[in-house]
C-alpha positions in Angstrom: 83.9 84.4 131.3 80.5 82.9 130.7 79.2 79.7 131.7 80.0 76.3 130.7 82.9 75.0 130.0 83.6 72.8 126.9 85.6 69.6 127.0 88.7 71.1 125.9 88.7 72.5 129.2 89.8 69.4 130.5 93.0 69.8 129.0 93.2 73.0 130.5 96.3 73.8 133.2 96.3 72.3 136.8 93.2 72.9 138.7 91.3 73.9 135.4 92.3 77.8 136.6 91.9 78.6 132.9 90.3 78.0 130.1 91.7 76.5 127.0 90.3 76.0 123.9 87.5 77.3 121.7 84.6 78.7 123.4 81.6 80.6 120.9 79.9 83.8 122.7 75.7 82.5 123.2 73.3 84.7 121.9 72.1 85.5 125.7 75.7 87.1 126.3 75.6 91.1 125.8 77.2 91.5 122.5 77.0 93.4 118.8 78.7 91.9 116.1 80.8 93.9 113.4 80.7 93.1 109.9 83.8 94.4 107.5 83.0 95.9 104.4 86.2 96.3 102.1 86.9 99.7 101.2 90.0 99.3 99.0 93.2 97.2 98.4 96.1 99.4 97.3 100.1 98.3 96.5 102.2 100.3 98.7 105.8 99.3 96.5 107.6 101.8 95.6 109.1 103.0 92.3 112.6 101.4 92.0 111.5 99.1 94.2 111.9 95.3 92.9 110.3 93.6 95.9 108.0 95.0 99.1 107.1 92.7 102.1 104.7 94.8 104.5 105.4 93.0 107.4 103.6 95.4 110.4 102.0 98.7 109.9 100.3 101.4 112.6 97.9 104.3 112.6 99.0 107.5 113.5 96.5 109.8 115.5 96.5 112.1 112.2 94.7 109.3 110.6 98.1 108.5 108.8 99.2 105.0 108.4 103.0 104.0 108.5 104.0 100.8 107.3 107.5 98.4 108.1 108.9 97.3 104.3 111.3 94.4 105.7 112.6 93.4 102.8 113.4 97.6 101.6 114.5 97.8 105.7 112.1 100.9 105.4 109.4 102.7 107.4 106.9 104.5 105.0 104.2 107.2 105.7 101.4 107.2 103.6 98.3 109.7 104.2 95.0 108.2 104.2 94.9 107.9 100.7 97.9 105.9 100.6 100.2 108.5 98.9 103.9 108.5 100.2 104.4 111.4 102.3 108.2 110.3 103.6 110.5 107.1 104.1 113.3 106.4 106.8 115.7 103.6 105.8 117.6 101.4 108.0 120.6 99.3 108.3 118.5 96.4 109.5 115.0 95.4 109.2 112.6 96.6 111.6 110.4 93.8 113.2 107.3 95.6 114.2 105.5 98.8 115.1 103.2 100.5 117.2 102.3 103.9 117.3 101.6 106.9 120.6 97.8 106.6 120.2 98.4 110.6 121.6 101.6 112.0 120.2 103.6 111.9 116.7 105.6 108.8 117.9 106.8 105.6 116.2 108.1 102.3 118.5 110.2 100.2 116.1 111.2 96.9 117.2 114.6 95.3 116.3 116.1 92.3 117.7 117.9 93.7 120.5 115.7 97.5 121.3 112.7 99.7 120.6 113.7 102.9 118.8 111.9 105.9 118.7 110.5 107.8 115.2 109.3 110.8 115.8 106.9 112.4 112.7 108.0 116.1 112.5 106.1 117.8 109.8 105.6 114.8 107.2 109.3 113.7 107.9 109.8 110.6 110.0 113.4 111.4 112.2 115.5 108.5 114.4 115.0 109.1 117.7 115.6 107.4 121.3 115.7 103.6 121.9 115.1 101.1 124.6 117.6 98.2 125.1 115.3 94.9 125.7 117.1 92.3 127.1 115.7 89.7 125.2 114.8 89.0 121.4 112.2 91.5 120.7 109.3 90.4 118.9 106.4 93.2 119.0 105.4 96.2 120.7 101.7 97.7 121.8 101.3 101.3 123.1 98.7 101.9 125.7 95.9 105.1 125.9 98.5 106.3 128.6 101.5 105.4 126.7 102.6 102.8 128.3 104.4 100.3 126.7 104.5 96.0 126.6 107.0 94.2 125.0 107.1 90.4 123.8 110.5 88.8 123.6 111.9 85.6 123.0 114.6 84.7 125.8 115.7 81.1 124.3 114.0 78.8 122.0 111.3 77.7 124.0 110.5 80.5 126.5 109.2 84.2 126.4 108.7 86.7 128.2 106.4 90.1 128.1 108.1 93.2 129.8 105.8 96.1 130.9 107.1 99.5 130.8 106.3 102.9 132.2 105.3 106.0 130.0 108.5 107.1 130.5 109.8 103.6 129.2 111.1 102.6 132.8 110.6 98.5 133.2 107.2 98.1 135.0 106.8 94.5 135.3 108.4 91.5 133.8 105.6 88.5 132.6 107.5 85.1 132.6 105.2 82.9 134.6 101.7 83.3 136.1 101.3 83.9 139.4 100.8 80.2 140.4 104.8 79.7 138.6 103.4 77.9 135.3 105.1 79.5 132.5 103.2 81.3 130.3 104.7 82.1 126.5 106.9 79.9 124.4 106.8 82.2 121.5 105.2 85.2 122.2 104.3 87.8 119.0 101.9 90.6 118.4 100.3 91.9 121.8 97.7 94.1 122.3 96.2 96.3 125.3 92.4 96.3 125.9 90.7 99.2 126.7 90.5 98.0 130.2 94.3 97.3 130.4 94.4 93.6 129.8 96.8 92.0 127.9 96.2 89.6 124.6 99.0 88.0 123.5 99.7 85.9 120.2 102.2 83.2 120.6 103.5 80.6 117.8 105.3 78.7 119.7 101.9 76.8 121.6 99.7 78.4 118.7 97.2 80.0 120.9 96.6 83.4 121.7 96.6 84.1 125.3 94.1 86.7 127.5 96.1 88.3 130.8 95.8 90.6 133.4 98.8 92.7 133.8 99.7 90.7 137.3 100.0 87.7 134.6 96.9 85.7 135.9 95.6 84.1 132.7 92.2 85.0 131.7 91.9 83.2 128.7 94.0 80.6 126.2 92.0 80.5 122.8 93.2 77.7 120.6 91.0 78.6 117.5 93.7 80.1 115.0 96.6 78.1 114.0 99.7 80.1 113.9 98.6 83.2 114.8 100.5 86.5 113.3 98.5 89.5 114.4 96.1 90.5 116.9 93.8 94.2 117.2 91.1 95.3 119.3 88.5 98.1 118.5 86.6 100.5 120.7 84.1 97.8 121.7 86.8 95.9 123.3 86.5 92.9 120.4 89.9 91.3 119.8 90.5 90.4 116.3 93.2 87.9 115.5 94.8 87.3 112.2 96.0 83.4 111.1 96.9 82.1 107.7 93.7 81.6 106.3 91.2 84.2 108.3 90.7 86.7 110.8 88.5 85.6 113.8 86.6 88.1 116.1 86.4 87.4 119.5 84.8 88.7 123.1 87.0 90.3 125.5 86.8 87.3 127.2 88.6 84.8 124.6 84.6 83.4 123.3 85.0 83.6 119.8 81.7 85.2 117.5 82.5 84.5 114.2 84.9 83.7 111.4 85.5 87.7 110.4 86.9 88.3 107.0 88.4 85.2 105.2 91.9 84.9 103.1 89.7 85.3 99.9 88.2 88.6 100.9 90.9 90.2 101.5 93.5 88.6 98.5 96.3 87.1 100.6 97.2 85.5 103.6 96.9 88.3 106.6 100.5 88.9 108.3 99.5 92.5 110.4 96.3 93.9 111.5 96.4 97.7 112.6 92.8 99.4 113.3 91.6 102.9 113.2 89.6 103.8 116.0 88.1 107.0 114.3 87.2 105.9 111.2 86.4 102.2 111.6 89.2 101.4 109.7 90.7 97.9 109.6 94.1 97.6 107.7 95.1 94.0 106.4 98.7 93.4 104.8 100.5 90.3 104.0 103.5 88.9 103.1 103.7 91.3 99.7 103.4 95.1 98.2 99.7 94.7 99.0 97.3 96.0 102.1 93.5 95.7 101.9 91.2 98.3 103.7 87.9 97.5 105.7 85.5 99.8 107.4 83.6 98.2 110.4 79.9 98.4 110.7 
């Protein structure tokens, strides 16, 4: 984690086992920073459609993008171009999304399960679900498709449930090993490449760095009210907030202020990231995404 800890650290858990706060990566620390240059901002509202509210989207291995429309209760496939390929409606809104980073396979959080949408041919079809016993709040697929799931249990305590490829419970995050409690609120989650956890929560406005036994690496502070968090090949986390996206080390250090509301036109809601092509899709609370290509 670097050396030196800032004064914030003093208001860190018992025993300072953590660090809390905002911490910048040095210039001696083994890092390349990433600059985003827009590529495009496209309105993803369909015709007949009076309102749109893209509020979670995913990449597909294709290189196809499918977005949540909350307020149309939809799930829309565009191509890379962003042309409507197919739509699956739904009685209810769906929450959030992740896609199989291996197979044609959709997660789609609702309050009370994950269902399955499988993309056969263009056409997105219902699937499977998982029951979650808890409010579900997001979903992240692994490289091995495994799955974590952050849930709200009450109104001030969370939880993040680990699940098997198969989607058999794994592990169930409520406290850290030493029995603090560790999410209020938790949100968007993501899996590093080397199969930590990063986990947004609301509730303390932090975003949190685990290892999947729960032993908190990290607590960054930097973002208030964060809504969406990525990481790319290089491990860098990137973590959306009302006003900016921030890029940060593996290791919670932030490097710079990324992309700012004003680049990309609104106030970011979802991040998802294209491994492939570099691609970093922003959308907000509206019809509208912006498109970046990382350098």
């Amino acid at each position: 984690m670097g050396s030196g800890l800032c004064k914030s650290d003093q208001n860190s858990a018992p025993g300072n086992r953590r660090f809390k706060g905002v911490r910048r990566a040095t210039s001696g620390e083994e890092y390349r920073e990433r600059y985003a240059i827009p590529e495009g901002k496209y309105t993803v509202k369909l015709r007949g459609e009076k309102h749109c509210i893209i509020n979670s989207a995913t990449y597909l291995p294709t290189g196809d993008v499918v977005m949540s429309d909350m307020i149309n209760r939809k799930l829309k496939l565009f191509n890379c171009n962003f042309q409507l390929i197919s739509e699956l409606e739904f009685q209810t809104a769906v929450q959030y999304i992740s896609a199989s980073p291996n197979l044609p396979l959709i997660y789609a959080a609702f309050p009370d399960r994950i269902r399955q949408v499988h993309v056969d041919g263009g056409e997105l079809k219902r699937s499977g679900f998982i029951k979650t016993p808890g409010t579900c709040r997001a979903i992240c697929v692994n490289k091995f498709d495994g799955k974590a799931i952050s849930m709200s249990l009450d109104e001030d305590t969370g939880q993040v449930n680990l699940l098997t490829p198969g989607g058999n419970l794994q592990m169930e995050l409520i406290e850290d090993p030493q029995g603090e409690q560790l999410f209020i609120r938790p949100e968007s989650i993501v899996v590093t490449r080397d199969l930590n956890l990063v986990v947004a929560d609301k509730g303390t406005q932090s975003v949190l760095g685990l290892q999947p036994d729960g032993e908190v690496l990290f607590e960054y502070t930097g973002i208030r009210y964060p809504t969406a968090i990525v990481c790319d090949e290089r491990n860098y986390i990137y973590v959306a907030g009302p006003n900016n996206i921030h890029q940060l080390t593996e290791n919670g250090d932030l490097i710079k202020l990324f992309v700012t509301k004003a680049e990309i036109g609104f106030s970011p809601l979802s991040l998802s990231y294209n491994e492939e092509k570099k691609h970093l899709l922003v959308t907000g609370k509206g019809p509208k995404v912006t498109l970046f290509k990382l350098t």
